[in-house]
Every structure is written in structure tokens, then in C-alpha cells.
C-alpha positions as semicolon CSV with decimal commas, in nm:
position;residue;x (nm);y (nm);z (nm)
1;X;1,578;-2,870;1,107
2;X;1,870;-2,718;1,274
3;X;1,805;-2,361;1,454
4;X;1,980;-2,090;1,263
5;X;2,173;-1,806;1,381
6;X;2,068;-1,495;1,404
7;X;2,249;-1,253;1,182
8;X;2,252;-0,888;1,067
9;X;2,092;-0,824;0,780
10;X;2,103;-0,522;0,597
11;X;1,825;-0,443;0,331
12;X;1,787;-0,146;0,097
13;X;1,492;-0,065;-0,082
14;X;1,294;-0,217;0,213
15;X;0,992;0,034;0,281
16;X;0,754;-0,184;0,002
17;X;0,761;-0,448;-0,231
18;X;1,030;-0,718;-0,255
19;X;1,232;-0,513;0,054
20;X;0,961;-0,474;0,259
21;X;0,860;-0,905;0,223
22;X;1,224;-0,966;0,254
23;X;1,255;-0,755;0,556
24;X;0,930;-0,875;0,713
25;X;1,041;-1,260;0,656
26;X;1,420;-1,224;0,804
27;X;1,336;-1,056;1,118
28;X;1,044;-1,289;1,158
29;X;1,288;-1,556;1,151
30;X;1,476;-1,363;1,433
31;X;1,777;-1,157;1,221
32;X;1,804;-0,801;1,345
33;X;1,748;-0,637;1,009
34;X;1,838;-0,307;0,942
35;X;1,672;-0,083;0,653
36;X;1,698;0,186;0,449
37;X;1,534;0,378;0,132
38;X;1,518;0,710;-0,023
39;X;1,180;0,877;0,157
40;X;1,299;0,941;0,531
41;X;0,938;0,928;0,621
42;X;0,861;0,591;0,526
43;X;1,153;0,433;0,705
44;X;1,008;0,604;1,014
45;X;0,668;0,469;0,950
46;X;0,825;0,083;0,830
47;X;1,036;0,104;1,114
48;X;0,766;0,148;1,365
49;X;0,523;-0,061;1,189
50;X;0,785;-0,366;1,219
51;X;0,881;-0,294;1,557
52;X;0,514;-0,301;1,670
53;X;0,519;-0,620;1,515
54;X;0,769;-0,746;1,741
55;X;1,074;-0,734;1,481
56;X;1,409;-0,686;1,543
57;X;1,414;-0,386;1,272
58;X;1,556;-0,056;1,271
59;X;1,730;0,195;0,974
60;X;1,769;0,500;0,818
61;X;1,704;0,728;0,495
62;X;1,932;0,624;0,219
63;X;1,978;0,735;-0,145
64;X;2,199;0,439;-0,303
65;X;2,326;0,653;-0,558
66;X;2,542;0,884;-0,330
67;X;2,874;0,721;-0,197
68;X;2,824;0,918;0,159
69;X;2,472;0,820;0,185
70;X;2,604;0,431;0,160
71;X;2,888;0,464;0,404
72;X;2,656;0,638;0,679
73;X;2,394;0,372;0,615
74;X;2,651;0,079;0,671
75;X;2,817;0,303;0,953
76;X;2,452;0,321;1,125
77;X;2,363;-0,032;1,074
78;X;2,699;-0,108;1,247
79;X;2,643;0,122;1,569
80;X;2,297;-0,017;1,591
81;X;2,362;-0,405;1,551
82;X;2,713;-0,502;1,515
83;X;2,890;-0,600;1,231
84;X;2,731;-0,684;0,923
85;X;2,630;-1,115;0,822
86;X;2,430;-1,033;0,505
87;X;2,306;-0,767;0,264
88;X;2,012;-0,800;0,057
89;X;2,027;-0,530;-0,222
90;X;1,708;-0,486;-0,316
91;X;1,671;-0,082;-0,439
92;X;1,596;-0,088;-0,778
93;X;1,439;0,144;-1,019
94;X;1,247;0,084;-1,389
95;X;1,255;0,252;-1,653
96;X;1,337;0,283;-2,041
97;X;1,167;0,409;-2,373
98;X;1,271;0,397;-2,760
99;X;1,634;0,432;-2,701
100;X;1,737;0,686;-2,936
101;X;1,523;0,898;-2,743
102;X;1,714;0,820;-2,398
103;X;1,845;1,091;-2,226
104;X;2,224;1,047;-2,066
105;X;1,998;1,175;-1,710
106;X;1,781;0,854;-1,738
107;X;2,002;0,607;-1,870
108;X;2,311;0,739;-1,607
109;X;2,008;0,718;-1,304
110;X;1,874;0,417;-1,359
111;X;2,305;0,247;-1,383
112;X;2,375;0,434;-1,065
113;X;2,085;0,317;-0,891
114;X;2,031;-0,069;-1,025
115;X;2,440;-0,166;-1,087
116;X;2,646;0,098;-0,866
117;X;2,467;0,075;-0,591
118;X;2,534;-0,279;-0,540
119;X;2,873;-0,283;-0,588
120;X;2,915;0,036;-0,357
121;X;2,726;-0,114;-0,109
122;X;2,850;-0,449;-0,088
123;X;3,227;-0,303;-0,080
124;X;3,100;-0,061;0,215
125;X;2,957;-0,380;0,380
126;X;3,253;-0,579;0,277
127;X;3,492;-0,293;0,465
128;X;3,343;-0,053;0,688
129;X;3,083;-0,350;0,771
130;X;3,322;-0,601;0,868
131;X;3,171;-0,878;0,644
132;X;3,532;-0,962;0,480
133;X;3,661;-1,062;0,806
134;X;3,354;-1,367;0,868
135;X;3,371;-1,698;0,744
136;X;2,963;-1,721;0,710
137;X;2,848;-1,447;0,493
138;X;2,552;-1,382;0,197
139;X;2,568;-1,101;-0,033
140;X;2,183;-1,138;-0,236
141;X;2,148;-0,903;-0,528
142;X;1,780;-0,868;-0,620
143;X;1,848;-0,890;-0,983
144;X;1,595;-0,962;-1,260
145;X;1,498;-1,189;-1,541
146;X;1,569;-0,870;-1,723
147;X;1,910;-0,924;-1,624
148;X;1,928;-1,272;-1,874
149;X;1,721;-1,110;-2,188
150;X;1,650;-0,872;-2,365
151;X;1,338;-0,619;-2,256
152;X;1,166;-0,431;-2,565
153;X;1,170;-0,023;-2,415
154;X;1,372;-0,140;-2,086
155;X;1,716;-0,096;-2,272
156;X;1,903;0,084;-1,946
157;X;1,690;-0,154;-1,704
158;X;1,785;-0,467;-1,926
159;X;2,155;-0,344;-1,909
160;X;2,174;-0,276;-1,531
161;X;2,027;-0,606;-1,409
162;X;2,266;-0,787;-1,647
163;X;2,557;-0,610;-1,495
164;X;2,424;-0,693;-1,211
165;X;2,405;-1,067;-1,256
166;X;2,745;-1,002;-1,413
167;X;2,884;-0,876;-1,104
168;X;2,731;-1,110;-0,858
169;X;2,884;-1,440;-1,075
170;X;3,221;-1,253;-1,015
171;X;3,250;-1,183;-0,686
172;X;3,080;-1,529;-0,614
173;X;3,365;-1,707;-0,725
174;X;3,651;-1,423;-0,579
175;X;3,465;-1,468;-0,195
176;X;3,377;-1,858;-0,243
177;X;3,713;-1,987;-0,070
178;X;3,576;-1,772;0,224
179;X;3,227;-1,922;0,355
180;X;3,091;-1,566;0,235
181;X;2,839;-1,678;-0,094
182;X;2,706;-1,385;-0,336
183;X;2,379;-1,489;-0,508
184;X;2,138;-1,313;-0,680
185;X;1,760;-1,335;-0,739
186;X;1,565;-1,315;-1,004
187;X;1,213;-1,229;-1,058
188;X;0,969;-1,177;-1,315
189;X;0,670;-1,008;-1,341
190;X;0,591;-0,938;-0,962
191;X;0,283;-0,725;-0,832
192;X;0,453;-0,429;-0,657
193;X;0,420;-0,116;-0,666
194;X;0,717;-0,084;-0,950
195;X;0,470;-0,287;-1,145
196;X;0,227;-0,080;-1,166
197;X;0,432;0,203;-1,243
198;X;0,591;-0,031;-1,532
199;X;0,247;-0,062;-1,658
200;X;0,152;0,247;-1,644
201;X;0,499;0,345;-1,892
202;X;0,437;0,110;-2,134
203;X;0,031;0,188;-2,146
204;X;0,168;0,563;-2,242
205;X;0,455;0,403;-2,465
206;X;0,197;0,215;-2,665
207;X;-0,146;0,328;-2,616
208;X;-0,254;0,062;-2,473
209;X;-0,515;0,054;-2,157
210;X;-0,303;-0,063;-1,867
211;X;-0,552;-0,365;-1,817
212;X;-0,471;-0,442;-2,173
213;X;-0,113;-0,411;-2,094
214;X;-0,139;-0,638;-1,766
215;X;-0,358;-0,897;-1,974
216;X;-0,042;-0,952;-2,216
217;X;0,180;-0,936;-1,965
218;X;0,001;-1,241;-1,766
219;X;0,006;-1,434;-2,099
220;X;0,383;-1,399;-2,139
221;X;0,385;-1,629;-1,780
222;X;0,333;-1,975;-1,788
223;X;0,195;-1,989;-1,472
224;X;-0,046;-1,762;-1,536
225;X;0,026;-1,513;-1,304
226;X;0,217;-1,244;-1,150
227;X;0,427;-1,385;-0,893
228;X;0,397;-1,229;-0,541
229;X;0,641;-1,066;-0,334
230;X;0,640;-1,311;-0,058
231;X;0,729;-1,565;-0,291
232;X;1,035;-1,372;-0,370
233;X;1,117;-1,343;-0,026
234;X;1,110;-1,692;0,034
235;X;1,379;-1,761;-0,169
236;X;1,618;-1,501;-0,019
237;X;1,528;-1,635;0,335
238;X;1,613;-2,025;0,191
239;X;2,007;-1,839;0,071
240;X;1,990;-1,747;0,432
241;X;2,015;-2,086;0,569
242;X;2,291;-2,300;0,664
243;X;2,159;-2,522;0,419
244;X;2,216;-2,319;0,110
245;X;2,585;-2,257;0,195
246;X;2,692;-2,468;-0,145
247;X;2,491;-2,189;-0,363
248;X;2,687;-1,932;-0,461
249;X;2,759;-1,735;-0,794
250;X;2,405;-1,789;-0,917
251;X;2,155;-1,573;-1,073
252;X;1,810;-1,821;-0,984
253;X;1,484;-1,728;-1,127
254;X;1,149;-1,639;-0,960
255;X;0,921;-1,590;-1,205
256;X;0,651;-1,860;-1,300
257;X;0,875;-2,027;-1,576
258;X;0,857;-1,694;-1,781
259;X;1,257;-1,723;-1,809
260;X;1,387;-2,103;-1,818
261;X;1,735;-2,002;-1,852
């Protein structure tokens, strides 16, 4: 196998979860990564966890719903490690309820932060980061297999993540004449820390113990299991390669055959 590049990768969301395995797994495959998420204290503490780890990783606070907070990210990044190769957008929040009971605070939070974010972010990275300029690029929206069907209660969640598959099929096919692909990943049920908060919502939606919740959950996925954020990961580092370079405007599924669509 042929030796790849080293790029710079920029990764919201990245202080646990999906981000953090996706972060861990790029820089150990020698990108210089560069991070950011909404607590300023556990950037510090990712940041120097990584680089005690020996990775290339640095970053800053960021709140992906506030157009300043993106362009200072993307400006940092820049000043720190050049311009930008790839962006992984990855910050994501849950969230729903009976929908006539949705206030215009959740549903308008959960759109700015799932679907605006992206597309802020990957024009700041597409501008200000110098990606449009390249003729290798990846643009990987973390999406969801929420983001192909329907989820009972997850009405604003459902709706983001399809805009966001939406939106990555899109500019796929505007950027595919320039060597620059736009992809986007889809899990299912993965065990994160959202997860647990998911559980917990739907365990005071319905009543249900959260171990009763987790135990129909599990049953949903024919595998059996929740998938792992590693294996997530794994397929954002494979989009990475030289090798994937022919996928692009595709929403692919991670999720233990729970969506087959």
C-alpha cells in the first residue's frame, strides 16, 4: 500500500465520541489534525492528552452555531498548520419530543447546530481555508441513518441529518470536476456519550427504564449491537485515502445493517 500524504485535517466536535476516534485515528496515521468543540476546557485537556500521545493535534474552543466562532476556528487552524486538506464535521446534537410540543428554541438549535454548521464551516474551509484552490480535497459530514428515515420523537434531529445528507450529495457533484470529494457518514446506534443521553430522553418520553430502552434499541440492529466509535472512524480514515478518491456524493451507512438503504 502506497504511503499517504499527510494532510490537515480539521475536526469539530472532537473532544469525545465519533470526533475524538476520528481525531485519534487521523493523526495516528500522521495528519496534523486540528480540533475544536464548545467546552474550552476539554480542548485543553484533548489537546494535551493527544499531544502526550505523540499526535500531531492542536485546536481551539468553538461553538458551530456562531458565524465568528467558525471563521476564527478555520483562521486558527490555518496559522497553526497551513491551509486546510480535509474537514470532518462531526458536532452534532440530539434531540426531539412529540412535535406539537417543540419549541421554535429547540427545533431552531438543534438546525443551527446539525445542518448550518456544516455548510458554514465547509464554506469557511472552502474560502478562508484555502481548500477551493487544491485539487485533492475531502469534505466528511458525520451524518446519520436518521438522515435516510424517519425517527419516532427525533422530528428536528431526523430533519437536520437529512439536510445534511441533502447537502453533502450537492456539493459532491458541484466540487467533483475538482479532485475535492464531499461524503458523508452514517451511523446508527453508536455507544457515545450522545447515546446515553438519547436514552436517557426517550426513558423520560416513555417511561421506560433506560435498560429497557437500550434492550429495544439493540433488537432494532441486526447485528446485535451498538456499533463502536472506532468503527466509525475507520471509515472516515478509508475516505481519507488515495484510494477512495472515486467516492464522492455518498451518504454510506455504519450501523450493523439497521438501515440497508
Amino acid at each position: 500500500m502506497t504511503e499517504q500524504k499527510s494532510r490537515v485535517v480539521l475536526v469539530t466536535g472532537a473532544t469525545s465520541g465519533i470526533g475524538l476516534a476520528v481525531t485519534r485515528l487521523l493523526a495516528g496515521q500522521g495528519h496534523r489534525v486540528f480540533i475544536g468543540s464548545r467546552t474550552e476546557d476539554k480542548v485543553v485537556t484533548t489537546v494535551k492528552q493527544l499531544q502526550e500521545e505523540q499526535l500531531d493535534v492542536d485546536g481551539v474552543v468553538l461553538d458551530v452555531r456562531s458565524v465568528d466562532s467558525i471563521r476564527g476556528f478555520v483562521q486558527a487552524a490555518v496559522e497553526r498548520f497551513g491551509t486546510v486538506d480535509a474537514l470532518v464535521n462531526n458536532a452534532g446534537i440530539p434531540g426531539g419530543g412529540v412535535t406539537a410540543d417543540i419549541s421554535d428554541e429547540l427545533w431552531d438549535d438543534i438546525v443551527d447546530t446539525n445542518l448550518n454548521s456544516v455548510f458554514r464551516l465547509t464554506r469557511e474551509v472552502l474560502t478562508t481555508g484555502g481548500l477551493r484552490h487544491k485539487d485533492w480535497g475531502r469534505v466528511i459530514n458525520i451524518a446519520s441513518t436518521a438522515g435516510k428515515q424517519g425517527v419516532v420523537l427525533g422530528a428536528p434531529y431526523s430533519a437536520s441529518k437529512h439536510g445534511v445528507v441533502g447537502f453533502t450529495k450537492a456539493l459532491g457533484n458541484e466540487l467533483a470536476p475538482t479532485g475535492i470529494t464531499v461524503n458523508a457518514v452514517c451511523p446508527g446506534y453508536v455507544e457515545t456519550p450522545m447515546a446515553e443521553h438519547v436514552r436517557r430522553n426517550y426513558s423520560r418520553l416513555s417511561g421506560a427504564s433506560e435498560a429497557a430502552i437500550l434492550e429495544k434499541f439493540q433488537a432494532k440492529i441486526p447485528l446485535g449491537r451498538y456499533s463502536t466509535a472506532a468503527e466509525v472512524a475507520g471509515l472516515v480514515g478509508y475516505l481519507m485515502t488515495d484510494t477512495a478518491a472515486s467516492i464522492t456524493a455518498q451518504a454510506l451507512n455504519v450501523c450493523g445493517g439497521l438501515g440497508n438503504f
